[in-house]
C-alpha positions in Angstrom: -1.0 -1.1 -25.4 -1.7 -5.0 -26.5 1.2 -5.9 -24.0 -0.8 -3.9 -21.2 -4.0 -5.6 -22.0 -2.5 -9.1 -22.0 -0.8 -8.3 -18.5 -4.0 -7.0 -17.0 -6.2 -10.1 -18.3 -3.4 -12.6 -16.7 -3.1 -11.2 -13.4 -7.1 -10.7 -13.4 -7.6 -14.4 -14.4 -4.1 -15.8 -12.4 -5.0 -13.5 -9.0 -8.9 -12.9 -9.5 -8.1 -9.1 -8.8 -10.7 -7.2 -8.5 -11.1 -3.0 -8.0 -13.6 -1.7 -5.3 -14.6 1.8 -3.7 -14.2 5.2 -5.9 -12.4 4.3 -8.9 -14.3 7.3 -10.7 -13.2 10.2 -8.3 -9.6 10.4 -10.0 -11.0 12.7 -12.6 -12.5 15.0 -9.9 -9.9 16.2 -8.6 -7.2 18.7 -10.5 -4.5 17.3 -8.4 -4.4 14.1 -6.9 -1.4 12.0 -4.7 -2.1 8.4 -4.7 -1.1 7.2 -1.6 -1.1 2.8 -1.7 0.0 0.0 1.2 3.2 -1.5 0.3 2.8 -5.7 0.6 4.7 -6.5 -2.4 7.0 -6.4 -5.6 3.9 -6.3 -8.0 2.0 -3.4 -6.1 3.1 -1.1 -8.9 2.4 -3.3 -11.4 -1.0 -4.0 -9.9 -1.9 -0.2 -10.2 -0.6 0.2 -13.5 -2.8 -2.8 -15.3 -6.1 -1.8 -13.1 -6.2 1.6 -12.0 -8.5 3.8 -14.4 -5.9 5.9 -15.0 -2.1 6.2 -16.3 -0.4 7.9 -13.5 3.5 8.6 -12.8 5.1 6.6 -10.3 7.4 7.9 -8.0 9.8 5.4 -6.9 12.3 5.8 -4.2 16.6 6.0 -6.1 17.5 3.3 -4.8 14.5 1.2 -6.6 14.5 3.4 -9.7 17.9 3.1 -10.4 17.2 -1.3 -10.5 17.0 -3.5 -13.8 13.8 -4.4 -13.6 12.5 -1.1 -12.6 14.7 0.3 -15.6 12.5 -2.1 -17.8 9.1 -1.4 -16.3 9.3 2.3 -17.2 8.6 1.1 -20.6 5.1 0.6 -19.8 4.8 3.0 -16.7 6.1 6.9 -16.3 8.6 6.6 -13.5 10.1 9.7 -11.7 12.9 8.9 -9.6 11.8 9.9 -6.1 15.0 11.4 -2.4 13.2 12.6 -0.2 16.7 14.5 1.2 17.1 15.9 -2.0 15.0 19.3 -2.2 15.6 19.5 -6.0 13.9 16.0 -6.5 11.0 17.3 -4.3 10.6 20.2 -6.0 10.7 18.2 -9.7 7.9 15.9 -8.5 5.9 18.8 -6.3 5.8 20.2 -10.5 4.8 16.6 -11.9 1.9 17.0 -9.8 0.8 20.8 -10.6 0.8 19.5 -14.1 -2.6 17.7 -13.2 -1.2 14.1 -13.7 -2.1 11.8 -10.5 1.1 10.9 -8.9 1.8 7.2 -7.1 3.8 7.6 -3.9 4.5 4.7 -1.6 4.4 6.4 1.8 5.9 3.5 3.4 9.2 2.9 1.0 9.6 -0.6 1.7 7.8 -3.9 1.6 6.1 -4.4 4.7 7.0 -7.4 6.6 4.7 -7.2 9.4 1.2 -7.1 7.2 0.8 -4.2 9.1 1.7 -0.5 8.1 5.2 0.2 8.3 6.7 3.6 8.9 5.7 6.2 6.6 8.3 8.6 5.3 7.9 12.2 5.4 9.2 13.0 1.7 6.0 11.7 0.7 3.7 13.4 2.7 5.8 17.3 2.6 5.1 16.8 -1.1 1.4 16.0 -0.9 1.0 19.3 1.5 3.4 21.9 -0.4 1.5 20.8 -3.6 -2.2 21.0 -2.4 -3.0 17.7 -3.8 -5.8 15.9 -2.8 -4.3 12.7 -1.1 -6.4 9.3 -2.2 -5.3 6.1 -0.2 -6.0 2.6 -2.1 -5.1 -0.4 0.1 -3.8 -3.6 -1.6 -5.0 -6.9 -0.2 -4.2 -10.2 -1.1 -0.6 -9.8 -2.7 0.9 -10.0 1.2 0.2 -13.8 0.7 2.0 -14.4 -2.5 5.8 -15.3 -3.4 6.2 -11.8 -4.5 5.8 -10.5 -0.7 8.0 -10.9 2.3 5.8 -11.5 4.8 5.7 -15.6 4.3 9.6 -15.3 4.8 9.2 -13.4 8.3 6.2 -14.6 9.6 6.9 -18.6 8.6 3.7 -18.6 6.8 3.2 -20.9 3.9 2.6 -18.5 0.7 0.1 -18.9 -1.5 0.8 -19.5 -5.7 -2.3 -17.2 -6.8 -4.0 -15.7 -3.8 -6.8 -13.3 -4.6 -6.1 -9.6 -4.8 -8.6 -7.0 -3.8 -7.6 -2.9 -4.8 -9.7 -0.8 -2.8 -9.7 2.6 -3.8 -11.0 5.2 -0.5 -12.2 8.6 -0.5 -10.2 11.8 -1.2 -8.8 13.8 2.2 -6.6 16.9 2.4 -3.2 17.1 3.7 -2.8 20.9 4.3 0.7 22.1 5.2 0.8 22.3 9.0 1.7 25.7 10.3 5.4 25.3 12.3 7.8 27.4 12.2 10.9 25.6 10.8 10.4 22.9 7.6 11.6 20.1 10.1 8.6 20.4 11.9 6.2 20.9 9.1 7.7 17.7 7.4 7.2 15.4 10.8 3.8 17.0 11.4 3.1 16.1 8.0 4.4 12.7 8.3 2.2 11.9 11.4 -1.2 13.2 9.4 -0.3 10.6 6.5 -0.1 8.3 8.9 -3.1 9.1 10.4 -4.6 8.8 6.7 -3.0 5.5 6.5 -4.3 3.8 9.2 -8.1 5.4 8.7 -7.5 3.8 5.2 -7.3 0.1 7.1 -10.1 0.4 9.1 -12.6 1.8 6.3 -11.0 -1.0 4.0 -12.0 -3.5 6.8 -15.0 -5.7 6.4 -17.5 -5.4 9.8 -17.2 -8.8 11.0 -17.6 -10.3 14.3 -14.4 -10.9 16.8 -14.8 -14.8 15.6 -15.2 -14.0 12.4 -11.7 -12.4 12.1 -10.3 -15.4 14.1 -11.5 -17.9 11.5 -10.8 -15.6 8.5 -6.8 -15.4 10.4 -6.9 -19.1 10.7 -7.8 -19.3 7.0 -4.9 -16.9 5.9 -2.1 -18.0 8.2 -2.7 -21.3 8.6 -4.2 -23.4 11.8 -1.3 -24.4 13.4 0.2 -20.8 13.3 1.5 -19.6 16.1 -0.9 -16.5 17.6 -0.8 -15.9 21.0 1.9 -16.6 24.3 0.9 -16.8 28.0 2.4 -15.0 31.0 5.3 -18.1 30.5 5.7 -17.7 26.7 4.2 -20.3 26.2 3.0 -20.1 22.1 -0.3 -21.3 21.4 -1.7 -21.7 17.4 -5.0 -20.8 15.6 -6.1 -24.4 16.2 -5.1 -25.0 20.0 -7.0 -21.7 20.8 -9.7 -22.6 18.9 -10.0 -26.5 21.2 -9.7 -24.4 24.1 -12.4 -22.1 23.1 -15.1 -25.3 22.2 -14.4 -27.1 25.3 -15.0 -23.8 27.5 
C-alpha cells in the first residue's frame, strides 16, 4: 500500500531505523511466534512498516478494543488477544497453524524500567501448545522517544527523533513443559520465555568494555543523571562518578 510505503520512508528518514540479524529466517519456518521488547506506543507500528513480512498482531482486549488501535487495523491484521479466556487462546493457537507469523508482546505493557518487564504466560502457553518456533526481535532506540514512558519515570529528557535499531535473533523452541496440571505448564512456560527474553538482550548487546557502557549511559541518560547511591543514599550522577574516576 502507497500509505505503507510513505509511513516506512518517514519513520526510516525521521528515526534512521534500521533492521539487523536474520530478517530472512521468517520464511523458514512453517510456524513462527514473534516474540518483541515492549519500549513504546510505535513498536507495532515499527514492525509493521519494516519487518519482511505482513504478520497478525495479537494485541492484548484492553488495547484492541482502543480508537487508535481500531484505526490501525486498517493497515495491520489484529486479533484481539485474554490470556484467561481459553477460547481466545485457542482462536489464536489456529491463526498460527495457519502458517501466518504471529506478533505477541510477551510483556503486555510498556516498559518503564528499560529493562524487561514481566512476561505473561498467555503468550508463551500459546507458543508451546502451537509448536511454533519462537523468534525474539529487540527494539532499541524508541525507549528514548516521546512515544515511550521511560523519560516520564526515569526523569530523563526524551529525545524528538532518536535512532531506532530492530534486531531480529535466531529462532529457539519453546516445547510444552511436561507437568501435570495446565497451571504449571503455563508458569513453566512463562519462565522459559523469559529465559528467551533475556538471552535476546545479551545477544542484542554490543561487546564493549565496562567504560564503554558508562560513556554510552552517560550519552543516553544524560551526565548529570542520577546513577549510583552510597551506603548513606547519597545520589551521585554520570558526571560526578566520572571526576571521581579521573582524579583516582
Amino acid at each position: 500500500m502507497m500509505l505503507i510505503a510513505f509511513f516506512k520512508t518517514l519513520f526510516k528518514f525521521l528515526f534512521r531505523v534500521r533492521i539487523e540479524g536474520l530478517i530472512n529466517q521468517f520464511s523458514q519456518y512453517e510456524k513462527c511466534i514473534i516474540t518483541p521488547n515492549h519500549t513504546s506506543f510505535i513498536d507495532g507500528i515499527l514492525l509493521r512498516l519494516f519487518l519482511p513480512i505482513n504478520p497478525v498482531f495479537a494485541v492484548y482486549t484492553s488495547v484492541a478494543n482502543a480508537k487508535h488501535t481500531k484505526w490501525l487495523s486498517r493497515y495491520a491484521d489484529i486479533v484481539p488477544l485474554d490470556p484467561a479466556n481459553p477460547m481466545a487462546v485457542r482462536q489464536l493457537v489456529k491463526e498460527v497453524d495457519k502458517g501466518r507469523p504471529v506478533v505477541i508482546f510477551p510483556e503486555g505493557r510498556i516498559t518503564v524500567t528499560i529493562g524487561l518487564m514481566k512476561i505473561y504466560e498467555g503468550a508463551a502457553f500459546i507458543a508451546a501448545k502451537s509448536g511454533a518456533k519462537v523468534i525474539p526481535v529487540r527494539i532499541e532506540g524508541a525507549e528514548f522517544s516521546y512515544f515511550s514512558r521511560v523519560h516520564k519515570t526515569l526523569n530523563i529528557k526524551a529525545k524528538l527523533f532518536p535512532k531506532i535499531t530492530i534486531k531480529v535473533l535466531p529462532a529457539v523452541d519453546l516445547p510444552m513443559p511436561t507437568a501435570e496440571k495446565s497451571a504449571e505448564r503455563r508458569r513453566l512456560s512463562g519462565e522459559k520465555l523469559r529465559d528467551i527474553m533475556m538471552d535476546a538482550i545479551m545477544q542484542a548487546r554490543p561487546n564493549i568494555t565496562l567504560y564503554e557502557a558508562f560513556l554510552q549511559g552517560m550519552s543516553q541518560f544524560g551526565r548529570f543523571s542520577p546513577l549510583i547511591s552510597d551506603i548513606n543514599m547519597k545520589e551521585d550522577s554520570y558526571q560526578g562518578l566520572l571526576k571521581k574516576n579521573i582524579r583516582c
